[in-house]
C-alpha positions as CSV (number, residue, x, y, z in Angstrom):
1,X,-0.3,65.0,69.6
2,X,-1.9,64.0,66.2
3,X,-3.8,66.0,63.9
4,X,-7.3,65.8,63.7
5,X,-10.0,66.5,61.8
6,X,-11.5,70.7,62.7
7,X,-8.7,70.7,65.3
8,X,-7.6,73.7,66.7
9,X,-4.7,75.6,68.4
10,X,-3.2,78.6,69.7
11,X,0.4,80.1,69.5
12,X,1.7,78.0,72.2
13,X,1.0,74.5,70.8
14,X,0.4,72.5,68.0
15,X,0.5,74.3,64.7
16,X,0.3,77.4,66.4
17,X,4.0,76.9,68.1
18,X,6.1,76.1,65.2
19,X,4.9,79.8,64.1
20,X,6.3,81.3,67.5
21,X,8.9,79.4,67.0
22,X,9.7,81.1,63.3
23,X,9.4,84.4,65.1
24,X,11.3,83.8,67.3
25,X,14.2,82.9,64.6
26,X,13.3,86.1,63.0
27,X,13.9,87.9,66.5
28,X,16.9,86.4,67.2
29,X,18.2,87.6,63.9
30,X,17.3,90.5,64.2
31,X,19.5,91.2,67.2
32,X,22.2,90.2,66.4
33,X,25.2,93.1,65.7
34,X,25.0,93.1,61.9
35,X,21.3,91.9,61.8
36,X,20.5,90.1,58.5
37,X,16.5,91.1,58.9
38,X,14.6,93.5,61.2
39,X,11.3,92.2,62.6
40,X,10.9,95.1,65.2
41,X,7.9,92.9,66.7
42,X,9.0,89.7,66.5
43,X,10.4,89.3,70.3
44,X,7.6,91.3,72.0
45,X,5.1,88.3,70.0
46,X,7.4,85.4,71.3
47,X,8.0,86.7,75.0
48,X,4.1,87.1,75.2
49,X,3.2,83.6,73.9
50,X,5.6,82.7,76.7
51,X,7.1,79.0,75.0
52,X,9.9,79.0,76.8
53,X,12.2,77.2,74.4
54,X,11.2,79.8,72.3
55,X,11.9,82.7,74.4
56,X,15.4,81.3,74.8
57,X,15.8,80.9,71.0
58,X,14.8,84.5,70.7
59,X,16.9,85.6,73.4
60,X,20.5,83.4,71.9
61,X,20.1,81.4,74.9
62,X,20.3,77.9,73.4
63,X,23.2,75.7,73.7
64,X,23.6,75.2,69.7
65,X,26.9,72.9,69.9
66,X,29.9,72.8,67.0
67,X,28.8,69.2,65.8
68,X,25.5,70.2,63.7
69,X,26.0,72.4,60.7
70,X,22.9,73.3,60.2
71,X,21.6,74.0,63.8
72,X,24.1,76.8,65.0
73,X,23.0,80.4,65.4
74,X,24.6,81.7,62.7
75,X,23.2,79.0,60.2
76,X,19.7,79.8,62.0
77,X,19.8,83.1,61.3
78,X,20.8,82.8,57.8
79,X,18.3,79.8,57.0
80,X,15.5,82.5,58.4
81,X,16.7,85.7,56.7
82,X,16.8,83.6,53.1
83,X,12.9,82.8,53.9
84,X,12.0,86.3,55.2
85,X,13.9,88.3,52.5
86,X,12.2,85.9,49.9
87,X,8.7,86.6,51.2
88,X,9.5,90.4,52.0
89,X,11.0,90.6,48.2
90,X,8.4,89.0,46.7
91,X,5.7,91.7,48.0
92,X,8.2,94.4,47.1
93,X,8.0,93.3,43.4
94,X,4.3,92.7,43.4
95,X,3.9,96.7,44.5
96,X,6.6,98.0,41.8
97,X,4.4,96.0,39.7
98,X,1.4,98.0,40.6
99,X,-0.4,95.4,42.8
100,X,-2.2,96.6,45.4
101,X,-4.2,93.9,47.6
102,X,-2.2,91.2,49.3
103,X,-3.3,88.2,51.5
104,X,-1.3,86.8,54.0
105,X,-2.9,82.8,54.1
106,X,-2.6,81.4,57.6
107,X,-0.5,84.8,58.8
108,X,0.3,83.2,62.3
109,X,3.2,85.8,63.6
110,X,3.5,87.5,60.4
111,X,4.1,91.5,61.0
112,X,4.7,92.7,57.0
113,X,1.5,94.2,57.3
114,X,3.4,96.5,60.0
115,X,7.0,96.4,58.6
116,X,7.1,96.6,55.0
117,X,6.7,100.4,53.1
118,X,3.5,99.5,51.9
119,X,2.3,102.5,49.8
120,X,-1.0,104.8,51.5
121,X,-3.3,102.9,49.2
122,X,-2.5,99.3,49.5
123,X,-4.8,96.6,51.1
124,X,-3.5,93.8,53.6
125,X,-5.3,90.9,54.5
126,X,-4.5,88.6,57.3
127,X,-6.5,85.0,57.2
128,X,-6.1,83.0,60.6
129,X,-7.4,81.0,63.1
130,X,-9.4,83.7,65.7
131,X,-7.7,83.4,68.5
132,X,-4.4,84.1,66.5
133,X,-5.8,86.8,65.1
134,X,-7.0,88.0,68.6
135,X,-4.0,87.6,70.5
136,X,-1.6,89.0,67.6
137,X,-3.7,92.3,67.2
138,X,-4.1,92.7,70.6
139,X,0.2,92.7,71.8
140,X,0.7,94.6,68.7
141,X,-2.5,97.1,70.0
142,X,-0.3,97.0,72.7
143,X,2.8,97.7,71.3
144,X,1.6,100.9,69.7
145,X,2.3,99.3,66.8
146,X,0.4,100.8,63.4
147,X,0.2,98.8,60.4
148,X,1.7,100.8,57.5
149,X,-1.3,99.8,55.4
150,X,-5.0,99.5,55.5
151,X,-5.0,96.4,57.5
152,X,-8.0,93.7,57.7
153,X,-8.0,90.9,59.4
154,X,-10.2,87.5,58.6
155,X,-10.1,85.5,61.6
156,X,-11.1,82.0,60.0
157,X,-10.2,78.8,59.9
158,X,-8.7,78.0,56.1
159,X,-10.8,74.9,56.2
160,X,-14.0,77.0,56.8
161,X,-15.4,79.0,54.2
162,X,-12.7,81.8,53.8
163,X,-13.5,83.0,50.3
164,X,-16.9,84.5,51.8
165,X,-15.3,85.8,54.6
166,X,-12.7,87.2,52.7
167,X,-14.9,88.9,50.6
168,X,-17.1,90.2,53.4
169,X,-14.1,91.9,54.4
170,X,-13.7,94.1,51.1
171,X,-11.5,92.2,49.1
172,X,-12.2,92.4,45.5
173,X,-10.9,89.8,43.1
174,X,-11.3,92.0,39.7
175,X,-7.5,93.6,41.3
176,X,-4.9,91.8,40.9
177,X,-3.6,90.2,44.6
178,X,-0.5,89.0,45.9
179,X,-1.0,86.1,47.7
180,X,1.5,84.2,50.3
181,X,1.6,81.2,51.9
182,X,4.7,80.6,53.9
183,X,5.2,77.4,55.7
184,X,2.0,76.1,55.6
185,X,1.3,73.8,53.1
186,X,3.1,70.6,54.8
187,X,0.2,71.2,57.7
188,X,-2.5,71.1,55.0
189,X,-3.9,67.2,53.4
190,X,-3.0,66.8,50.3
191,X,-7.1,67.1,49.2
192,X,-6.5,70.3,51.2
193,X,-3.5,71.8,49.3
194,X,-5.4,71.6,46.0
195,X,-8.5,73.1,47.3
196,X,-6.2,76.2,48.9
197,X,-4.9,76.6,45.2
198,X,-8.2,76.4,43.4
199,X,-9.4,79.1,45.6
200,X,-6.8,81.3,45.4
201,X,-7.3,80.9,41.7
202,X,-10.9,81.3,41.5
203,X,-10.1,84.6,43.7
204,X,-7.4,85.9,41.3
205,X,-7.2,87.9,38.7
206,X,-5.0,87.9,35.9
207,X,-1.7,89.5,37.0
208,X,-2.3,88.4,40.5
209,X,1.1,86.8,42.0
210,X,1.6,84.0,44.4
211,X,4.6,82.7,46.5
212,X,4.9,79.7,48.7
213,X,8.1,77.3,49.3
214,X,8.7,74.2,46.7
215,X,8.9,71.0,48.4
216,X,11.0,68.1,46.8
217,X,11.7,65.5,49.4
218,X,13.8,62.7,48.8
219,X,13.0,59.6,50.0
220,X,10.9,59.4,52.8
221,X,9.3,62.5,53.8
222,X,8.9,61.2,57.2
223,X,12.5,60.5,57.4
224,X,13.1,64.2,56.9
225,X,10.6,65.2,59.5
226,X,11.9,62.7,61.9
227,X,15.7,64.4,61.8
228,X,13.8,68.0,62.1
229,X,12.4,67.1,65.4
230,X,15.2,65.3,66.4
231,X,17.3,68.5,65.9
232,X,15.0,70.8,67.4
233,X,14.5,68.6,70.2
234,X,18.1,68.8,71.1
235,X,17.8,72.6,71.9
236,X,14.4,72.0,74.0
237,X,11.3,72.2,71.7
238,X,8.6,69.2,72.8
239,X,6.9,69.7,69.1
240,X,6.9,66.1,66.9
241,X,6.8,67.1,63.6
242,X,5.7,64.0,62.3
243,X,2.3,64.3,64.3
244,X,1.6,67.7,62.9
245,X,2.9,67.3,59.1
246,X,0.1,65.6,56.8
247,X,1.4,62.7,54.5
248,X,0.3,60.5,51.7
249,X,0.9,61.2,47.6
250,X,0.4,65.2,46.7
251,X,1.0,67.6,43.6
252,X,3.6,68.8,43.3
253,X,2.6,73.1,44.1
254,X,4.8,74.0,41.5
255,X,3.2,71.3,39.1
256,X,-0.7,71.9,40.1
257,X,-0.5,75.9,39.6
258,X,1.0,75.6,35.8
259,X,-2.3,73.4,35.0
260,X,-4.3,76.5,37.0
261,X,-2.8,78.5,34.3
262,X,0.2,80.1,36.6
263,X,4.0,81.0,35.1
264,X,5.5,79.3,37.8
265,X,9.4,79.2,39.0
266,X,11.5,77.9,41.0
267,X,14.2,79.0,43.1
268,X,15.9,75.8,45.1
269,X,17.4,76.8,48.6
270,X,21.2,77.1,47.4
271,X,20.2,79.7,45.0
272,X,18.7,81.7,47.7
273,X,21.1,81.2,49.8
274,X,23.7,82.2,47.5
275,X,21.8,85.2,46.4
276,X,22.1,86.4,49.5
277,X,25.7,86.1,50.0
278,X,25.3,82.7,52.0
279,X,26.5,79.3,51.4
280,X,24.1,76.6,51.9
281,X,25.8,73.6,54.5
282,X,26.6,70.2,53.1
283,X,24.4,67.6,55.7
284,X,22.1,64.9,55.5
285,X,18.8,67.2,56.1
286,X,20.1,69.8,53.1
287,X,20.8,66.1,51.0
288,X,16.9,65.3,51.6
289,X,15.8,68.4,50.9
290,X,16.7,68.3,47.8
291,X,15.7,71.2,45.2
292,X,13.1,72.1,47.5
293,X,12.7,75.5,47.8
294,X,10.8,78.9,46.8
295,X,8.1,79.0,44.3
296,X,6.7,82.5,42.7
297,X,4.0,82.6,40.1
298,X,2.1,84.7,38.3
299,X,-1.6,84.4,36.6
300,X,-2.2,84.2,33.3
């Protein structure tokens, strides 16, 4: 189903599903014999959601075939331990740096705020829908599960007014933050994207960091999100990609942030893949793709 305007979703459909299905990449790699992340969480989230193409990605139940490169468990694991370690090593720097409040924008499945050392006197914010928020907290309540650092949810809607609720919540933008945003901006308008920067701007103080991915499509975007469903479709998702991405002419993120007065850079997937030891498959999706990639930046 389309997008539409104040619509809404939970972790079983929609938006909501594509971030199950992240976790569940992240639980499948972390069980496998030499795992390449540990998301202790991640399974417990998927299996409660109850998606059942994702509970069989989770559980290496999918019949991946030889004949795609990029759609084979080990490439799946890889492609989501690249993006995990990036967003994971990003926060790490931010705290040797001396940061100290993070925000997690549109946190879906997210668990850092459980998993990562965060030091006794760091802040984590979580912005999301409510009824992520609610269900999340409450299987990890469940769980046992204790967030390593003082922990605050904000369950809002990004398009609502999140920087008073944010603020509400004890945030306090003279600190320098560390902000991410992973996979979400090709589910925001374009209008929407800029306002999610200016924000995060107007909430930032100098030193504050931010990291997000880099998109640089070539050719038709729909073309690209056309071949993603039609990938993910072959091992039993019903999601259309092409309903729930946003189109039309954007900034570039990498772009609008410099003329915010960011130090932006760039880190294209075959770097991070080959800092990590992996090598990134030659196939039509990679060729579309691009230099897209992993964008860090840090305030003036």
């Amino acid at each position: 189903m389309a997008r539409t305007e104040g619509d809404t979703w939970d972790l079983a459909s929609s938006v909501g599903a594509t971030a199950t299905g992240v976790a569940a990449s992240r639980a499948l790699a972390s069980k496998q014999p030499n795992p390449l992340i540990n998301d202790p969480f991640a399974d417990a989230l998927v299996k409660a959601v109850g998606v059942d193409y994702c509970n069989r990605m989770a559980d290496g139940e999918l019949e991946f075939g030889d004949e795609d490169p990029l759609f084979n468990r080990e490439r799946i694991c890889e492609q989501i331990a690249v993006r995990t370690r990036f967003f994971d090593d990003f926060f790490a720097g931010a705290v040797s740096a001396g940061i100290r409040q993070a925000v997690i924008l549109a946190s879906g499945l997210d668990t850092r705020a459980y998993r990562l050392p965060w030091p006794p006197d760091a802040v984590v914010f979580e912005i999301d829908q409510p009824q992520v928020i609610e269900f999340k907290s409450g299987v990890l309540e469940g769980l046992g599960a204790a967030a390593a650092a003082d922990h605050r949810t904000v369950a809002i809607d990004l398009r609502d007014d999140w920087l008073t609720a944010l603020r509400d919540n004890g945030f306090d933008a003279t600190r320098p933050t560390a902000w991410i945003a992973e996979g979400l901006l090709p589910y925001l308008p374009p209008d929407a994207q800029d306002r999610l920067f200016d924000n995060v701007t107007t909430l930032s103080a100098p030193g504050s960091r931010l990291a997000t991915e880099h998109m640089d499509i070539q050719g038709s975007p729909e073309e690209w999100a056309e071949k993603l469903t039609e990938r993910s479709r072959r091992m039993g998702s019903n999601l259309d990609l092409t309903q729930l991405f946003y189109w039309g002419e954007r900034n570039s993120a990498g772009d609008y942030l410099t003329s915010k007065g960011w130090d932006v850079t760039i880190r294209p997937t075959r770097e991070a893949y080959a800092a990590n030891g992996f090598e990134l498959p030659e196939h039509e999706l990679t060729a579309l793709e691009g230099d897209s990639g992993y964008l860090s930046a840090t305030l003036k």
